[in-house]
N, C-alpha and C positions, 0 to 999 in steps of 0.2 A: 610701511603700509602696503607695498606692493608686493611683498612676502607674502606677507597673511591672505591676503585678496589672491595670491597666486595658490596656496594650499587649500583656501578653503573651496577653489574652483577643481582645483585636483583632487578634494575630499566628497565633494558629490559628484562628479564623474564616477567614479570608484565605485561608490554607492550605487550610483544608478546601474553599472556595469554587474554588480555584485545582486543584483536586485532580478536586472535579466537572462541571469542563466539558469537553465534546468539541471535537475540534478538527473543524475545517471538512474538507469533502467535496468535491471536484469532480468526478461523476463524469461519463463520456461517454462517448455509444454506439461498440461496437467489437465483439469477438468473440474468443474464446479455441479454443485447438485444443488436445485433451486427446491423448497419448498414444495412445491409441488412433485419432488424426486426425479427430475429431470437430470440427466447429463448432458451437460454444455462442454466440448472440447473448447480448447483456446490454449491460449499462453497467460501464465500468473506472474506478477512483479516478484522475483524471490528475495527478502529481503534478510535481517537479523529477525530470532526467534521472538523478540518483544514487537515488532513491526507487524510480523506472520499473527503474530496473537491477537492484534486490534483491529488487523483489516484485511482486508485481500484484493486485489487492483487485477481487474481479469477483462481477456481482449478477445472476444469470439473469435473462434479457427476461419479462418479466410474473408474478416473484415478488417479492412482499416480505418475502422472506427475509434474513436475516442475512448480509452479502459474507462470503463466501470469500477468504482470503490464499494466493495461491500462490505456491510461493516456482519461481525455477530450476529443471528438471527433474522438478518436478510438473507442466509441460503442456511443450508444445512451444513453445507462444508467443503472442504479444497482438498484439492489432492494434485502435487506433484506425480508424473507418471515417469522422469526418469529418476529421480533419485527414493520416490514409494513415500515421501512423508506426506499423512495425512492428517487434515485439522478437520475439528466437529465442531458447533457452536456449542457451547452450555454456560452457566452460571457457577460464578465459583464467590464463596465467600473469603476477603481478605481481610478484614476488618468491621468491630461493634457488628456484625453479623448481616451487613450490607452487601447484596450479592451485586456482580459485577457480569456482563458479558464479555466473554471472550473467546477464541478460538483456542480451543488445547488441539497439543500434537498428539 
């Protein structure tokens, strides 16, 4: 009985431990153009190419504010400035002819 009572107190510690950690950050300088065709400098989260395609997490240049998540069609687009990749919002049909937002490179 004091086994079980010992694992299962070991098995939500764990949890809880697993629960409070953040995940890692890459970000890199680049710039965002809002709607309005504005350029915003900042730093972008740079993630995997399916990540880059659903969102973009961007931190204005000389705040340390809280990043912003922008998804599709809340800006016009991102753009890394050292490595030159750049994302547009548009609509792409992937399926029964249901179009989707997302950011191409």
């Amino acid at each position: 009985m004091k086994t079980i009572l010992f694992r299962l107190v070991c098995l939500n510690t764990l949890l809880l431990m697993i629960l409070s950690l953040y995940a890692q950050s890459n970000y890199r300088p680049g710039f965002i153009i809002t709607l309005q065709k504005d350029t915003i400098y900042g730093k972008i989260d740079y993630r995997t190419d399916k990540m880059n395609a659903r969102r973009c997490v961007f931190r204005p240049q000389g705040n340390n504010t809280e990043p912003t998540t922008y998804h599709p069609f809340d800006i016009l687009g991102y753009r890394f400035t050292d490595d030159g990749k750049y994302y547009v919002s548009k609509n792409i049909e992937l399926q029964y002819g249901v179009p989707k937002p997302v950011f191409l490179e």
